[in-house]
C-alpha positions as CSV (number, residue, x, y, z in Angstrom):
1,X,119.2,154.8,187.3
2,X,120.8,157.8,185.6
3,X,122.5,156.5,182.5
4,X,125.4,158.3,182.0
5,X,125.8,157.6,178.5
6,X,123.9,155.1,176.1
7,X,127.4,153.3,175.4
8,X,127.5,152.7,179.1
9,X,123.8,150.4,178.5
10,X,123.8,146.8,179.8
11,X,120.9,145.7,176.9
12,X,118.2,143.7,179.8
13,X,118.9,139.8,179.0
14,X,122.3,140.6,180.2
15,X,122.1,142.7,183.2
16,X,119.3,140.1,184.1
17,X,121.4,137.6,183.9
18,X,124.4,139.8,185.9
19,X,122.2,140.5,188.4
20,X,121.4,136.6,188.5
21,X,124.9,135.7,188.8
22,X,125.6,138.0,191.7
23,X,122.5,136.9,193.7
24,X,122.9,139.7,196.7
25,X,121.8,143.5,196.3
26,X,120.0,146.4,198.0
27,X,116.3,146.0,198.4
28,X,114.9,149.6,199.1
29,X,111.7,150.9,199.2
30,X,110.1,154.7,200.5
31,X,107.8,154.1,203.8
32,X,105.9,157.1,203.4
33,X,108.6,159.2,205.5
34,X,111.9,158.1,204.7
35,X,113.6,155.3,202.3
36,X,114.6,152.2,203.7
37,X,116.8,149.7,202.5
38,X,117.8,146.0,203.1
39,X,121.0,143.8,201.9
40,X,119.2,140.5,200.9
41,X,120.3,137.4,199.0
42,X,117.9,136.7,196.4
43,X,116.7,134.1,193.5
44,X,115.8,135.2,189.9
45,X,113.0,132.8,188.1
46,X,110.9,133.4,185.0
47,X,111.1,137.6,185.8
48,X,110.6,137.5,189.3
49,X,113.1,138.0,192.0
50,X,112.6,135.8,194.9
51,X,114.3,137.1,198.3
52,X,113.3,136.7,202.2
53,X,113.1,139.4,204.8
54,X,112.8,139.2,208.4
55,X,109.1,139.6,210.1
56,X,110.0,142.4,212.0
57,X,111.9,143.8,209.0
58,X,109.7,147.0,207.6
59,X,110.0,145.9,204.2
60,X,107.6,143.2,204.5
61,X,105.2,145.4,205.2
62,X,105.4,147.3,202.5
63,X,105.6,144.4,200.0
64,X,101.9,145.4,199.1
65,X,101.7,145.8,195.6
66,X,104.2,148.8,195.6
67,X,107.1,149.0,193.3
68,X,109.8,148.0,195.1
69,X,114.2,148.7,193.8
70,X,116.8,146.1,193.7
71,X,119.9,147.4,192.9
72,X,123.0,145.1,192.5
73,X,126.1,145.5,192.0
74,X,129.3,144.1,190.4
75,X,133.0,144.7,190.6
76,X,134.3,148.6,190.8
77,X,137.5,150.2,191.0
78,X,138.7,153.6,192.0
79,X,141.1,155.0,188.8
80,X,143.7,157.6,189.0
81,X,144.1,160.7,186.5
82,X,147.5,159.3,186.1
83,X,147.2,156.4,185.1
84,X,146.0,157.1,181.7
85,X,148.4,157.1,178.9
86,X,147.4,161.0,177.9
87,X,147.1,164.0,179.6
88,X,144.5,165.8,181.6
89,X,142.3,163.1,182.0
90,X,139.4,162.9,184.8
91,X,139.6,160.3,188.3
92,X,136.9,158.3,187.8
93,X,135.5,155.1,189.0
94,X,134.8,151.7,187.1
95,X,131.6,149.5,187.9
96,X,128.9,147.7,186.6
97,X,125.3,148.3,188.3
98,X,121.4,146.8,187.8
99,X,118.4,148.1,189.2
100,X,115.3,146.0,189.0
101,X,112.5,147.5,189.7
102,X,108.2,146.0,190.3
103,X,105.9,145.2,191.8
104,X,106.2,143.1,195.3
105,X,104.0,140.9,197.4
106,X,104.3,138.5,200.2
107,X,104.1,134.6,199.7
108,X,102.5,132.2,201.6
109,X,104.0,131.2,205.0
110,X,104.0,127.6,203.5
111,X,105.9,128.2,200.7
112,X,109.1,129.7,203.0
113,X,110.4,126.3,202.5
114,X,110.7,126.3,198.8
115,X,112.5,129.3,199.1
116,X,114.7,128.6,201.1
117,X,115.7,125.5,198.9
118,X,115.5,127.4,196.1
119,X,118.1,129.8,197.3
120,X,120.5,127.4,199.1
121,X,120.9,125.2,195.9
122,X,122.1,128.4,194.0
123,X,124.3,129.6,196.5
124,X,126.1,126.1,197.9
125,X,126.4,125.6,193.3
126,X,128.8,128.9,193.7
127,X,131.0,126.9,196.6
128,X,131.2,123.6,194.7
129,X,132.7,121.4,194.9
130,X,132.5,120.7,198.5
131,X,128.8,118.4,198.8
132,X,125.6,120.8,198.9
133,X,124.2,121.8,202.3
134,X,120.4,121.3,202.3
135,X,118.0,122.9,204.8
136,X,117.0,118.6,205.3
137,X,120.1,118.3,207.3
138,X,119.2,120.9,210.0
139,X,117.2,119.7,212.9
140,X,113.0,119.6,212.1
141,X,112.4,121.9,215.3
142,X,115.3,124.4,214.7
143,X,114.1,124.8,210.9
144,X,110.6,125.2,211.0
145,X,111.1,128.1,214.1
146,X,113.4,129.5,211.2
147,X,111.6,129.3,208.3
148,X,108.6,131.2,210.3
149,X,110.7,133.4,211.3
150,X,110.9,135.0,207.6
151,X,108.5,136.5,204.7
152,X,109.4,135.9,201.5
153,X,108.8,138.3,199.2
154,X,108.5,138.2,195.1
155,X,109.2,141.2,192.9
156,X,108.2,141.1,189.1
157,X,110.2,142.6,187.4
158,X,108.6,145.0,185.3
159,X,111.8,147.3,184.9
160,X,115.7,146.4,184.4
161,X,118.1,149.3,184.1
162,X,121.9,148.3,183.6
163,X,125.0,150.4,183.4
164,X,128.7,149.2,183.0
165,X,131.4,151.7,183.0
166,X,134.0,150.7,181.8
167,X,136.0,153.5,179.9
168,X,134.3,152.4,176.9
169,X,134.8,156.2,175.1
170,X,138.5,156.1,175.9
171,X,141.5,155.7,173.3
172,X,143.0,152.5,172.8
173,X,146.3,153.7,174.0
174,X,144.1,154.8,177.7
175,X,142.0,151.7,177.5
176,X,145.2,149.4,177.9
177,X,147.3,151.7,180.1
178,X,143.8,151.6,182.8
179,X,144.1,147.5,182.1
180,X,147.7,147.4,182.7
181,X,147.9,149.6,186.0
182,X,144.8,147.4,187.5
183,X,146.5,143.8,186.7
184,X,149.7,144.9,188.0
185,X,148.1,146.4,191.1
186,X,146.4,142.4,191.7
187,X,143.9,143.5,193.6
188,X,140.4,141.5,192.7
189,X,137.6,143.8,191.7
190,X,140.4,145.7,189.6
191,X,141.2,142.3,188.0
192,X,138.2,141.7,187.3
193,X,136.9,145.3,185.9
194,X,140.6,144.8,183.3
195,X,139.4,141.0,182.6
196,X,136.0,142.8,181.0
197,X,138.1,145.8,179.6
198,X,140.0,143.2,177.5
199,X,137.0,141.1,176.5
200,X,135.3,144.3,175.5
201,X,138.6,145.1,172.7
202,X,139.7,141.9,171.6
203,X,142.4,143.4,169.3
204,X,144.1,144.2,172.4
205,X,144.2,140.8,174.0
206,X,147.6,139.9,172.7
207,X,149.2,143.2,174.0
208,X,149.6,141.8,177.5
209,X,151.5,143.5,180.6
210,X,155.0,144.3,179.1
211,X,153.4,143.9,175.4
């Protein structure tokens, strides 16, 4: 990842722990002749990221010992030149990104199962409170053909690069005019890029909308 500037730095506990939180990201790899990618779902435990692939998904072949990139990423939002609160300012856009990068191999065909457990149980947490679904319930036949059906794959993680940019070298008077325009606007990664904006400057937290 190209850091754009060092203020922009997510330190790694965090952007581990971002990356955790969002649990689905771009696994890419280079085959030898192009780069390929996948969107995967994935687990992190003790510095290892846990996802699945298909079989007849190229990535598991390559899940060899080769480094192997997981980028994820958070909320993002588009920002107009005029919505700053001084001149001649640049469009930009707002995000927060991590790249985890390692080493990858494939798993046992018998430990599928754990896996999929493993990622169910942190992915039914995030629709709580309705009651867990568990891979228990499904019928034996159906889930076994399933659970052969994938390779799971580990990474360890042996590189974590986080950025989050978030107008950090902007004024005060910018910083709350972008926060302002994006709340009024309602829409829910802007929300939720403004929600971190005013976290990041708590003197400005009282100097609301209309404030």
């Amino acid at each position: 990842m190209h850091l754009l500037q060092p203020e922009f730095a997510i330190p790694r506990d965090e952007a581990l722990a971002l990356a955790a939180q969002r649990g689905f990201g771009l696994l890419t790899a280079f085959d030898g002749a192009r780069p390929i990618g996948s969107h995967i779902p994935f687990v992190i435990r003790d510095g290892v990221v846990q996802a699945h692939v298909t079989k007849a998904n190229p990535l598991a072949a390559l899940a060899d010992g080769r480094d192997l990139l997981l980028a994820v990423t958070g909320p993002d939002t588009y920002i107009s030149n005029d919505w700053y609160a001084t001149p001649d300012n640049v469009s930009t856009w707002l995000y927060e990104a991590v790249h985890l990068t390692g080493p990858a191999r494939r798993r046992e065909l018998t430990l599928n199962r754990a896996h999929g457990d493993a990622l169910l149980a942190t992915a039914e947490a995030r629709v709580a409170p309705k009651p867990p679904w568990d891979l228990a319930i499904m019928e034996p036949g159906k889930r076994e053909a399933m659970l052969a059906h994938i390779v799971t794959l580990e990474i360890a993680i042996t590189r974590v690069e986080g950025q989050r940019k978030h107008n950090q070298l902007k004024s005060d008077a910018d910083h709350l005019a972008i926060i302002r325009m994006l709340e009024s606007r309602g829409e829910s990664n802007g929300c939720a890029i403004a929600a971190r904006m005013r976290a990041a400057r708590p003197h400005l937290r009282d100097r609301g909308s209309g404030g």
